[in-house]
C-alpha positions in Angstrom: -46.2 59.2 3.7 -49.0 57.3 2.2 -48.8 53.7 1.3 -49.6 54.1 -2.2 -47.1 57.1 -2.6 -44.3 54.6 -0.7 -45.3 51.6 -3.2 -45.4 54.1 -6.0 -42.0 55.5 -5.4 -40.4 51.8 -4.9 -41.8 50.6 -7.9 -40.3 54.3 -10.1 -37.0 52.8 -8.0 -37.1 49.7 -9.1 -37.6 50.3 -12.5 -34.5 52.3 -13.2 -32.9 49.0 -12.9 -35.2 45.8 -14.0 -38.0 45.5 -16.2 -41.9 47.1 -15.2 -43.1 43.1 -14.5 -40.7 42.5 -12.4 -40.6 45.2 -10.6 -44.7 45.2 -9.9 -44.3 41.7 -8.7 -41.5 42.6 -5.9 -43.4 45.6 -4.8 -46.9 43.5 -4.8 -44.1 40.5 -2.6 -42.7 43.3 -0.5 -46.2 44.6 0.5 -47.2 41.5 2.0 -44.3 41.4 4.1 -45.3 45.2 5.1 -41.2 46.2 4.9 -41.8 48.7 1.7 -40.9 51.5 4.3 -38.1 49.8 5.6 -36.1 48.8 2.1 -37.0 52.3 0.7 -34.8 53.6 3.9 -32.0 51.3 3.0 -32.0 51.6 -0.6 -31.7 55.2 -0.1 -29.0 54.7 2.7 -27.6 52.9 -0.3 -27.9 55.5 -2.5 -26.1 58.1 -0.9 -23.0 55.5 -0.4 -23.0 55.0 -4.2 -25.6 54.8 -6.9 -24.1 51.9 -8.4 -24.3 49.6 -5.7 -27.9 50.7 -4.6 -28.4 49.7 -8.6 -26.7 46.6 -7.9 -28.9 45.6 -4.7 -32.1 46.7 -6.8 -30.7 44.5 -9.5 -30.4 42.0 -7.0 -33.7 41.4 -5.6 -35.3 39.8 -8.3 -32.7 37.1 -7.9 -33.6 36.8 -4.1 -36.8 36.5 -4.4 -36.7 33.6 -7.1 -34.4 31.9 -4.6 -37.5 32.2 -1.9 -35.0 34.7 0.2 -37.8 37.1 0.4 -38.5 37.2 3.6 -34.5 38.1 4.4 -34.4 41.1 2.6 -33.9 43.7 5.8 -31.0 41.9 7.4 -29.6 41.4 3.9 -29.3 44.7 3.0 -28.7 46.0 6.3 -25.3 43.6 6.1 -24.6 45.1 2.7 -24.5 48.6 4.0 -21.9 48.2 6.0 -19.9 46.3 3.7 -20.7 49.1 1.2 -19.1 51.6 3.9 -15.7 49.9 4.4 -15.2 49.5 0.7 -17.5 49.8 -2.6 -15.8 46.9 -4.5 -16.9 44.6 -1.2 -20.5 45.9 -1.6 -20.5 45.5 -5.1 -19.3 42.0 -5.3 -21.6 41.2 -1.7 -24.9 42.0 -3.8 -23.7 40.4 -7.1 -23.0 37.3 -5.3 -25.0 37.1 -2.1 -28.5 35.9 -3.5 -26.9 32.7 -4.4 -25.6 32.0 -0.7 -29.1 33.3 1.1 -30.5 30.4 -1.0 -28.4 27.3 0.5 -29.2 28.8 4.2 -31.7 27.2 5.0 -35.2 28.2 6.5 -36.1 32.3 7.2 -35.3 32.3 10.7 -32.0 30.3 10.2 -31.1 32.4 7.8 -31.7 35.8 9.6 -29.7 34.4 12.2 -26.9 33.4 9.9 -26.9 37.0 8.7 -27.0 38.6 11.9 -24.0 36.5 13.1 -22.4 38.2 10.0 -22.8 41.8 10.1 -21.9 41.4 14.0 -18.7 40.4 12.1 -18.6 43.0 10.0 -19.4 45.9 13.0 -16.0 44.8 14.2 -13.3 47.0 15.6 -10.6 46.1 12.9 -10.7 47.1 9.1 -10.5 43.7 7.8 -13.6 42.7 9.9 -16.1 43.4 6.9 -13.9 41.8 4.5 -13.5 38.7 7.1 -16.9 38.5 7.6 -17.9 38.2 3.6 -15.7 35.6 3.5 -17.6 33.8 6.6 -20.6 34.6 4.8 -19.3 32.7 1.6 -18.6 29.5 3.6 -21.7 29.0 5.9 -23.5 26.9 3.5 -21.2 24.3 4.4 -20.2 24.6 7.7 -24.1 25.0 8.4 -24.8 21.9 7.2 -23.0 19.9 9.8 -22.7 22.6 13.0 -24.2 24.1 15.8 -24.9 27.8 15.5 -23.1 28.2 18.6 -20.0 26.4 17.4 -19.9 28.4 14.3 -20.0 31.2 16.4 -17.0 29.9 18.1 -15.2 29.2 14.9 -16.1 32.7 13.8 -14.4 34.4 17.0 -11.5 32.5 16.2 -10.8 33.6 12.9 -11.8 37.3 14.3 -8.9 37.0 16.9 -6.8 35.7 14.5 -7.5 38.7 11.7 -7.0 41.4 14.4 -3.3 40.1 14.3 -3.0 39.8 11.0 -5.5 40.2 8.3 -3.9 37.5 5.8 -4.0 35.0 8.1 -7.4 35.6 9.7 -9.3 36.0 5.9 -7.2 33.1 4.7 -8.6 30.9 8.4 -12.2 32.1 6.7 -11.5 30.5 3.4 -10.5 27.7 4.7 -13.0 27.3 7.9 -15.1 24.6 6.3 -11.7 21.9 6.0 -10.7 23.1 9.3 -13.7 22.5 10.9 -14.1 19.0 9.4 -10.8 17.8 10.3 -9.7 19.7 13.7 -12.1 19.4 16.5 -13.4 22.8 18.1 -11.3 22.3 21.6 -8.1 21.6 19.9 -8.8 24.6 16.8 -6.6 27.3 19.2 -3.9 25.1 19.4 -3.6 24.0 15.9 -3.2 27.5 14.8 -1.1 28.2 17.5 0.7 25.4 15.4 1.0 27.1 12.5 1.7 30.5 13.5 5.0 28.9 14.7 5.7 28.3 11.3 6.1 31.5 10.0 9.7 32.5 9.2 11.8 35.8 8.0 13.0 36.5 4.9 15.9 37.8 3.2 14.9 41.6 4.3 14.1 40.9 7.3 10.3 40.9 7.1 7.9 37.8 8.2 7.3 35.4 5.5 3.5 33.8 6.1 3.9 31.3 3.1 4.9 28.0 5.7 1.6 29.3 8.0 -1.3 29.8 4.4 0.2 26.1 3.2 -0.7 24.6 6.7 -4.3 26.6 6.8 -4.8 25.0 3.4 -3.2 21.4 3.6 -3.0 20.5 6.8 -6.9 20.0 7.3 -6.8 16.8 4.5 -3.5 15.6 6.4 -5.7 15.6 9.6 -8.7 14.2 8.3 -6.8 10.8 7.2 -6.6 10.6 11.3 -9.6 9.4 13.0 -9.0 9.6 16.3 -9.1 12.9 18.2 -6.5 12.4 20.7 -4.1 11.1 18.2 -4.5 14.7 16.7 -4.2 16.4 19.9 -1.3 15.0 20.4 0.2 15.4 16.5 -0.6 19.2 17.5 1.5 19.3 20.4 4.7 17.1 19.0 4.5 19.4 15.8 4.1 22.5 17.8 7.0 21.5 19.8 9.2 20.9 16.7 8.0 23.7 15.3 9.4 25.6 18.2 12.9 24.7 17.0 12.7 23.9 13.6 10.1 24.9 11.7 10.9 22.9 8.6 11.2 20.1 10.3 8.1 20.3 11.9 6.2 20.7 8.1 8.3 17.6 7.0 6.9 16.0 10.1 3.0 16.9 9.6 3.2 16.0 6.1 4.7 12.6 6.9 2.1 11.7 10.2 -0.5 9.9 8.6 1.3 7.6 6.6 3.5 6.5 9.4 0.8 6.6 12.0 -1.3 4.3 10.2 1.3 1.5 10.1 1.3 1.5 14.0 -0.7 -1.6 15.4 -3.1 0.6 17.7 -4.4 4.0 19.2 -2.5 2.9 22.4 0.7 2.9 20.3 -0.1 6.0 17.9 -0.9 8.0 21.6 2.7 6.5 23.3 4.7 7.2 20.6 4.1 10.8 20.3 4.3 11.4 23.8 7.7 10.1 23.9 8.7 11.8 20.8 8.6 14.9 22.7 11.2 14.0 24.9 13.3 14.0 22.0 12.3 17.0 20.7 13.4 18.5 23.7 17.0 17.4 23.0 17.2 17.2 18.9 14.4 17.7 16.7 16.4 16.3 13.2 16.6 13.2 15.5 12.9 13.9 17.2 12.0 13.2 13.1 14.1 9.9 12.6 13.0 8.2 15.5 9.0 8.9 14.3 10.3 7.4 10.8 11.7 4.4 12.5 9.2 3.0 15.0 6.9 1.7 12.7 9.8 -0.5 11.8 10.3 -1.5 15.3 7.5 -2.1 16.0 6.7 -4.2 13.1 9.8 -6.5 14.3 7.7 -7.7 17.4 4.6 -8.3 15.4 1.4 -7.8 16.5 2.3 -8.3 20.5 1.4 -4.9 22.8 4.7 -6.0 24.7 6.7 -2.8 24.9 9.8 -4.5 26.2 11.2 -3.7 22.5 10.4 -0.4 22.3 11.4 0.1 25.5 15.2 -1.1 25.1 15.3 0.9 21.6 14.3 4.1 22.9 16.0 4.1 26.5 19.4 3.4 24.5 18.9 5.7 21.8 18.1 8.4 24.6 21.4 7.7 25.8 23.5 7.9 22.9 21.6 11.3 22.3 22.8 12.5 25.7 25.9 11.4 25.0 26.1 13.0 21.4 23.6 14.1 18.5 25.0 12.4 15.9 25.5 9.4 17.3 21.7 9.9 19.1 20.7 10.5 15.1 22.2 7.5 14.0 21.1 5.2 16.5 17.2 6.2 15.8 17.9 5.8 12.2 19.2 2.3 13.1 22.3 2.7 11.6 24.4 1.5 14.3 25.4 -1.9 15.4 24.3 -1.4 18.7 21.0 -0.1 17.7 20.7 -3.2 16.0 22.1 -5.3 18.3 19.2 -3.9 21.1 16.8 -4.6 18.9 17.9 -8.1 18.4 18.6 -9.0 22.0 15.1 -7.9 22.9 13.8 -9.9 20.1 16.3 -12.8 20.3 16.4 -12.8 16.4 18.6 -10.8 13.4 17.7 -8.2 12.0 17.8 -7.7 7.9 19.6 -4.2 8.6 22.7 -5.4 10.5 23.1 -8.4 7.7 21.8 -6.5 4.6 25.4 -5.0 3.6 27.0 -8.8 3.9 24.2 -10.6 2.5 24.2 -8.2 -0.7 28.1 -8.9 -1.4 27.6 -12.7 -1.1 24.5 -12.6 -3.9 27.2 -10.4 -5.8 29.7 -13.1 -5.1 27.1 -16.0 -6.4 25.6 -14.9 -9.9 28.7 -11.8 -10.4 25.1 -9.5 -10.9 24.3 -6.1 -8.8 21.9 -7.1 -6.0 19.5 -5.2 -4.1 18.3 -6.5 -0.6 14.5 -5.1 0.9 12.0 -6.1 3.5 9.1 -8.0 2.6 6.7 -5.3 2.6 3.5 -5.1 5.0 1.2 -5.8 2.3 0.8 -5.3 -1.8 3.5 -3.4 -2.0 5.5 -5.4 -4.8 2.7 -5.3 -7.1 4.1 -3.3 -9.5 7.3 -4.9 -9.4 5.9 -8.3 -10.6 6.2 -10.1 -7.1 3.8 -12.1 -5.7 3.1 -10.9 -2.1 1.8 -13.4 0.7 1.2 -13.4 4.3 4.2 -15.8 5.0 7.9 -15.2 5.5 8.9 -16.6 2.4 11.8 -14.6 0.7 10.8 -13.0 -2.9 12.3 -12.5 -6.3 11.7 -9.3 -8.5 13.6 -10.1 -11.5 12.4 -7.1 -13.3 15.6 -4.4 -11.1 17.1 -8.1 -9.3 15.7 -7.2 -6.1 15.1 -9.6 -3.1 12.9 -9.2 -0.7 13.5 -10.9 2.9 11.5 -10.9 6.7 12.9 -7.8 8.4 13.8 -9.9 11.3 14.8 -13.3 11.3 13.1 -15.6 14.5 13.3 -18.5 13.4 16.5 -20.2 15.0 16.9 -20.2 18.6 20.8 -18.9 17.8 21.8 -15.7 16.4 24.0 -18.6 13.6 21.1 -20.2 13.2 18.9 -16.9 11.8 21.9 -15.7 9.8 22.0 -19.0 8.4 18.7 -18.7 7.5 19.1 -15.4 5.6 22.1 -16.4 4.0 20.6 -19.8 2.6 16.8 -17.4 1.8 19.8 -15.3 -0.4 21.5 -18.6 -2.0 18.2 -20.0 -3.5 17.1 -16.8 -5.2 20.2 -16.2 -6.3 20.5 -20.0 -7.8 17.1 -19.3 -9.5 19.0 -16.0 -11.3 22.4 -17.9 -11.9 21.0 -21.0 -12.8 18.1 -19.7 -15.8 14.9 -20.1 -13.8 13.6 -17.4 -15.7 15.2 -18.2 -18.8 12.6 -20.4 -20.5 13.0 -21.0 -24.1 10.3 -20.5 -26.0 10.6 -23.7 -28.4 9.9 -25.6 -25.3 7.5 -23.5 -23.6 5.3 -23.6 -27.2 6.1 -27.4 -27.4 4.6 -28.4 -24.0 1.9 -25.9 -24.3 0.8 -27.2 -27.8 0.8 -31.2 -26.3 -1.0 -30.1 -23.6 -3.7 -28.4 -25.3 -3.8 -31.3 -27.7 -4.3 -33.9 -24.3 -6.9 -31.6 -22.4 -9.0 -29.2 -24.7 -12.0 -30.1 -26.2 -12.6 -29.9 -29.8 -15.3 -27.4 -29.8 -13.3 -24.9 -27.9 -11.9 -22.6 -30.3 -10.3 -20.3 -28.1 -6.5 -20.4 -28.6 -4.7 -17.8 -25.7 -1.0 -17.0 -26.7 1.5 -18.9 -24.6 3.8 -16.0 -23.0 4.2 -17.1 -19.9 5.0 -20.5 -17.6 1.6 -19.3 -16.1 -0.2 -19.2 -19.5 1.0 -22.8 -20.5 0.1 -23.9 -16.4 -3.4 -23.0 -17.0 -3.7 -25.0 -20.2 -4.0 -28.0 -17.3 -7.0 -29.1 -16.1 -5.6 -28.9 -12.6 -3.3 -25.7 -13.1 -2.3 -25.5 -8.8 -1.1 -29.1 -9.1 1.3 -28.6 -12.6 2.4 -25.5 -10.8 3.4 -27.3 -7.4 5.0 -30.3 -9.2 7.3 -28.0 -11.3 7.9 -25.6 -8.4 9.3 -29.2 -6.6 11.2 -29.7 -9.2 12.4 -26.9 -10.2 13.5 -25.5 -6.1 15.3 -29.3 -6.0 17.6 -28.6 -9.3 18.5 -25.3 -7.8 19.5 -26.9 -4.4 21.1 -29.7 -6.3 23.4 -27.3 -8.6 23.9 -24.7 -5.6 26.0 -27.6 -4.0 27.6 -28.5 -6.7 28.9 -25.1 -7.7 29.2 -24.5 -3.8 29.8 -26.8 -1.8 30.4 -24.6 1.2 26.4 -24.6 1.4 25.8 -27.9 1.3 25.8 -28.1 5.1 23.6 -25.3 5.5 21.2 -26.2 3.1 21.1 -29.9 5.1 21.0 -28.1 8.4 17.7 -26.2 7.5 15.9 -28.9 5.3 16.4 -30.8 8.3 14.8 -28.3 10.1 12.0 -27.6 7.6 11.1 -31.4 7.3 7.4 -32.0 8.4 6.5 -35.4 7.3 2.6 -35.7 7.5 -0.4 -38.5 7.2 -3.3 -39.1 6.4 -4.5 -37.4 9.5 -4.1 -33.6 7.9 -6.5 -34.6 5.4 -4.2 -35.0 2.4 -5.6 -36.4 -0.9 -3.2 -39.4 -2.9 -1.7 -36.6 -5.2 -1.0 -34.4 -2.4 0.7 -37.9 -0.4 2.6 -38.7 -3.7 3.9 -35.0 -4.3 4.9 -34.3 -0.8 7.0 -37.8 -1.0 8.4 -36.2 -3.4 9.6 -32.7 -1.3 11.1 -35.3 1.0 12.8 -37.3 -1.3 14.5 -34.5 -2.9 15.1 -33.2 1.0 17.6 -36.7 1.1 15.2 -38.9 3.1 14.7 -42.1 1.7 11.9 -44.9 2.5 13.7 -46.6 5.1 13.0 -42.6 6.8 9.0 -42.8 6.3 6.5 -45.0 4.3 3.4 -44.1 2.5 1.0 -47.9 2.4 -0.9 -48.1 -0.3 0.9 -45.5 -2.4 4.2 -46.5 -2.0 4.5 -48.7 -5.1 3.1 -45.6 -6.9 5.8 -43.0 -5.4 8.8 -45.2 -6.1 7.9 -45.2 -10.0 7.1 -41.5 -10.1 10.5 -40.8 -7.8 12.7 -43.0 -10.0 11.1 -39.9 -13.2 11.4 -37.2 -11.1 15.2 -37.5 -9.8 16.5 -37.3 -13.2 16.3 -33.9 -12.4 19.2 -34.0 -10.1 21.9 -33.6 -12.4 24.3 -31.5 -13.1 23.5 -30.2 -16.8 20.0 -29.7 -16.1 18.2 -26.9 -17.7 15.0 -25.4 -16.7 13.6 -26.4 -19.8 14.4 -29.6 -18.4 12.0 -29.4 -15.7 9.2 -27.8 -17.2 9.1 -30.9 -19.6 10.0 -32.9 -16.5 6.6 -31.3 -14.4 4.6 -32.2 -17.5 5.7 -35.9 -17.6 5.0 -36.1 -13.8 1.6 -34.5 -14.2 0.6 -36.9 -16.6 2.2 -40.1 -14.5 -0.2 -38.7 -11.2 -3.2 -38.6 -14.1 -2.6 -42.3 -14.9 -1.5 -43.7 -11.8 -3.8 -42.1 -9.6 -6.8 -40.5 -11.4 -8.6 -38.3 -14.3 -8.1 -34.9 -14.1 -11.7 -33.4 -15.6 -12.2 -29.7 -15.9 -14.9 -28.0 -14.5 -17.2 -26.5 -17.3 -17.7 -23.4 -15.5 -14.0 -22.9 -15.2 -13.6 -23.4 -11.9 -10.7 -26.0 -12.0 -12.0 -28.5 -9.5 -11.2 -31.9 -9.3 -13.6 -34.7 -10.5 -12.8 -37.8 -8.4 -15.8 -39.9 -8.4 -15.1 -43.7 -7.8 -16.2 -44.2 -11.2 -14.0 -42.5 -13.0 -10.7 -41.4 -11.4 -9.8 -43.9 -8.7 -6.8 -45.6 -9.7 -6.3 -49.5 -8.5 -3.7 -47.6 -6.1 -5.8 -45.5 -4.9 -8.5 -47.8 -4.4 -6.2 -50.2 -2.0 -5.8 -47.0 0.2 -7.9 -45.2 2.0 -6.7 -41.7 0.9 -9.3 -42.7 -1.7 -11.6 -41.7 0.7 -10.7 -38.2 0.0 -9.4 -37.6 -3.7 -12.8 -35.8 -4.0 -12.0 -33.2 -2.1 -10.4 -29.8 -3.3 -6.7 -30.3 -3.7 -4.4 -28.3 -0.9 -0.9 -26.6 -2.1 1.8 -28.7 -1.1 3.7 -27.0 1.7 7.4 -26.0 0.9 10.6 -25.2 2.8 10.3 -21.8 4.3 14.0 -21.0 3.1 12.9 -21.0 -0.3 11.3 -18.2 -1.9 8.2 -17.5 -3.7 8.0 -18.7 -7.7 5.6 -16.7 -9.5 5.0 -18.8 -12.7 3.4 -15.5 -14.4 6.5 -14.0 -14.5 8.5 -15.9 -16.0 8.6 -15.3 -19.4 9.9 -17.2 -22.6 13.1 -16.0 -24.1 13.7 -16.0 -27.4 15.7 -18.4 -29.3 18.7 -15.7 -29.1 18.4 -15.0 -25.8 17.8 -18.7 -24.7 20.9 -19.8 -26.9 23.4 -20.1 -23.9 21.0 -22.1 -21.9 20.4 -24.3 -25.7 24.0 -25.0 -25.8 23.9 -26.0 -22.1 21.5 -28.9 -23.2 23.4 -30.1 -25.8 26.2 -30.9 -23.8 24.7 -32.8 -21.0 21.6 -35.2 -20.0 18.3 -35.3 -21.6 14.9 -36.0 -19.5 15.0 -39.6 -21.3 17.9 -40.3 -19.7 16.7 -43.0 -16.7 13.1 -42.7 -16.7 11.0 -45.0 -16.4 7.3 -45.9 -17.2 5.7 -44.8 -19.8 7.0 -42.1 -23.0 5.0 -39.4 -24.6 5.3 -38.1 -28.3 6.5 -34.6 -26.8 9.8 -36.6 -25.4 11.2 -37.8 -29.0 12.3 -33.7 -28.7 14.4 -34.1 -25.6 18.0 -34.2 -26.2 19.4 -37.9 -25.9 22.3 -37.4 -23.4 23.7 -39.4 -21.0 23.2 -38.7 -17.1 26.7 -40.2 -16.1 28.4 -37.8 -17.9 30.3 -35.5 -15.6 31.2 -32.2 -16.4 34.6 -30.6 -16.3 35.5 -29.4 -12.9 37.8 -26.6 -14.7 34.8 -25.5 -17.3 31.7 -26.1 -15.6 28.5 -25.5 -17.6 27.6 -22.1 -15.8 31.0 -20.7 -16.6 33.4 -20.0 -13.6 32.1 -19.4 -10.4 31.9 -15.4 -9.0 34.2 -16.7 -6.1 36.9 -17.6 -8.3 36.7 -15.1 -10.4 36.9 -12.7 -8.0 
């Protein structure tokens, strides 16, 4: 035919379905690619399938050709002719949405051979192969960014072989290809869905139920891709395909659970030796298989950060031999819930664990404050941030008041005895307690808004208008020009009245409590560095601690700590009130300002301390050399390990209502007037006048009868 009769009949084709322009301008396009002859063919190959989707293509090329995809047009409609002959509504939807893809392919010849790889696809021996291979088409814009054509080849033959077995599960390995290829590498892909083929189950007529199988092609790629290293996955694959084997709900609860747990294991060393051996106890019990992998990272956090396996070791050889012997009792020993599961532990750490003492521990803080008491591990890290606790790196217990929960190390190393770290725990669970029976956080606000408003009054500048609402023991700390020193004084005092009133109320802990502050006592010098006010406040810790100066001697600054020891032991009395020692931190604040030097506040906020010779060094300070360093930024006094974190920004005023019990408490015994010495603020004339001598009633003490006797 002649080429003006084939460009004339394209262009009498082309306009049945767009507009004359349009169509002149693809005929004039298709002309310089010389293929006129060739899409008349396939148009009318298309045409006799069904008018409406040779309409459709037509309709179709204009779109192409705006996306530069041109130069594709053969293989493009060669592919949709044999879509178009396994089904019309796959043709149809092929040309309506093809254009699009073909424009995210890339370059001509990429693209050609992206389509070719296609309608290979589609020519295969299986029905679903030209619905499996549209959906490959829809997905290699994204898995052609990042892959090989010969690994998407790979991928492709894959999902094939999967489809000829069942078309579900082949189109939905399609949809899915781009995840999957992201987060399962190539060499491991068969075994994966080997994986999740186990997973399939029957249902209740007998027929196979695919739903476990499409939920792991379509979550388990973003479980994987929170794993990072390849043999970890390998070997996730195998222990889940092994569970799966026997369980397959257990092996889901397992996948979904892997990367959390694997990511609190110390190293790829461990991640790789713990699966491995989890497969030997798949082989007996997967239910117990499943509480082993939920324990270890427990375990393994009791040894710290060692790669001794000597722990390990002990804990899974005997829990291997308790499953032999029985599966429950092999269950319970991985779950640590027996005594000799704890008791292996132990011995291979030579400390307690919190597990084998949690259910004794939680009755005696019932028997102290008569109050329901829940006992946790410290967690790794941040976890108590939304419970209002103040997380550190040490082993120091902490307090949520918010649900009374107390959080403790998860194994206790401290004592060379298995008495001595029970001690520990037990004397960690006294203090915290005593903060909770004894009204730590039961501040009243009268006093809180009394101290606040005299401190403001001492420290802020009259040009500062800003007046923040006093809620907190934290809001009124940072009124301070020196808010780490007012906290550390009233944390001294405060930790010293609970000690004080535990013994009295209990004097069955009196010997504990001296047999760890003994242990705890570090008495320093000069040689760590330690400013005057960090000398004269750890004086104090010892002094409260029951040394006395004939035990240690600070020259220079002794004169200086006798007059602020003889304020702060007022504090060690029965009827005191935490009220008491807020007022009692404030006066000892201001004693260290006079006696040693002038707190100034940093104008850009940054609560430094101003110790210039000129202006802050006290005629103490200047007889010692610690004046040498009162420049320096001041270091948090270090306390007792047995007592617990104090987070000042959580302890909130009460009301006068609420505060009421701990208001009539005050009126009945000593006031903070009562045998100090030095000088008195204006603040003071509020303090209840009360003598310190008075004693209170053995058979009515102030905090009511004690739990124990009630009980």
């Amino acid at each position: 035919m002649p080429q003006q009769s084939q460009s004339q009949r394209l262009e009498k084709l082309l306009v049945d379905q767009i507009d004359l322009t349009t169509a002149q301008n693809l005929v004039g396009q298709l002309a310089d690619i010389q293929c006129q002859s060739t899409i008349l063919e396939l148009l009318d190959e298309l045409g006799e399938i069904s008018s409406k989707i040779q309409g459709e293509a037509i309709s179709a090329l204009g779109e192409l050709a705006r996306r530069g995809c041109l130069d594709s047009v053969v293989p493009w409609l060669d592919l949709g002719i044999t879509l178009a002959q396994a089904t019309g509504a796959l043709g149809l939807r092929y040309f309506k949405e093809s254009p699009t893809i073909l424009g995210f392919l890339g370059e001509t010849l990429q693209r050609n051979e992206l389509l070719a790889q296609v309608l290979e696809l589609a020519d295969g021996p299986t029905e679903s192969a030209p619905q499996c291979a549209y959906e490959w088409l829809k997905v290699l814009p994204q898995l052609s960014q990042d892959h090989s054509r010969e690994d998407m080849q790979q991928w492709a033959s894959l999902g094939m072989e999967l489809a000829s077995w069942n078309y579900v599960l082949g189109n939905e390995f399609f949809r899915e290809s781009p995840a999957i290829a992201r987060a399962i590498p190539l060499e491991g892909a068969k075994d994966w869905i080997g994986f999740g083929m186990k997973l399939m189950v029957q249902n209740s007529f007998g027929k196979p139920d695919y739903v476990g199988t499409l939920e792991f092609f379509r979550t388990s790629p973003s479980l994987f891709g929170e794993i990072t290293e390849l043999e970890v996955k390998r070997r996730i694959i195998d222990l889940g395909s092994n569970l799966a084997d026997r369980s397959p709900e257990q092996a889901i609860v397992f996948l979904a659970e892997a990367p959390s747990i694997l990511a609190r294991l110390p190293s790829q060393e461990w991640k790789i030796r713990v699966l491995k051996f989890g497969l030997l106890i798949v082989d007996q019990d997967p239910e117990a298989a499943l509480t082993y992998f939920r324990r270890v990272p427990e375990v393994l956090g009791l040894q710290g950060p060692s790669e001794d396996t000597t722990v390990f070791d002990a804990w899974f050889s005997q829990g291997m031999e308790a499953l032999e012997y029985s599966l429950d009792a092999g269950r319970a020993f991985f779950a640590l819930e027996t005594r000799q599961a704890c008791a292996v532990v132990e011995e291979a750490l030579s400390g307690v664990s919190l597990r084998q003492v949690a259910r004794s521990l939680k009755m005696f803080a019932m028997a102290l404050c008569g109050q329901e008491v829940t006992l946790e591990p410290l967690p790794v890290s941040g976890a108590l941030s939304d419970q209002k606790v103040v997380t550190t790196n040490s082993e120091r217990a902490q307090m949520s008041r918010k649900n009374l929960t107390i959080y403790l190390p998860l194994i206790m190393k401290r004592s060379l005895t298995q008495e001595g770290n029970r001690r520990w725990y037990s004397v960690m669970v006294a203090h915290e307690v005593g903060h909770v029976e004894f009204g730590t956080y039961r501040v009243s606000h009268e006093v809180l808004q009394r101290v606040a408003l005299n401190a403001k009054a001492r420290y802020t500048k009259p040009d500062n208008t800003q007046d923040q609402a006093i809620q907190t023991l934290g809001d009124l700390f940072r009124v301070y020009p020196q808010s780490r020193i007012i906290r550390d004084v009233w944390e001294i005092v405060e930790d010293a009245r609970i000690d004080f009133l535990l013994k009295q109320e209990y004097p069955g802990l009196q010997e504990d409590l001296a047999i760890l502050t003994k242990e705890a006592i570090q008495t320093r010098t000069l040689s760590h560095g330690m400013t005057a006010r960090e000398i004269v406040l750890d004086a104090l810790l010892l002094y409260f601690s029951g040394l006395t100066k004939d035990d240690f001697s600070r020259p220079g600054l002794q004169a200086v700590i006798d007059e602020v020891w003889a304020i702060a032991r007022t504090i060690l009395r029965p009827t005191a009130t935490v009220d008491d020692g807020i007022e009692l931190a404030d006066r000892l604040y201001q004693e260290l300002e006079a006696r040693i030097g002038t707190f100034v506040q940093d104008p850009d906020e940054d609560r430094r301390e101003d110790l210039s010779e000129e202006t802050s060094v006290s005629e103490a300070g200047q007889q010692h050399e610690a004046a040498e360093h009162l420049e320096d930024d001041y270091q948090p006094v270090l306390k007792w390990e047995f007592r617990g974190v104090l987070n000042p920004d959580h302890i909130e005023a009460e009301d006068q209502q609420t505060s009421e019990p701990q208001s009539r408490g005050q009126q009945s015994g000593g006031g903070l007037s009562e045998g100090m010495e030095g000088r008195t603020s204006g603040r003071q004339q509020h303090s209840p006048a009360v003598s310190s001598q008075a004693s209170p009633d053995p058979q009515n003490p102030l905090f009511g009868a004690s739990p124990l006797q009630q009980w």
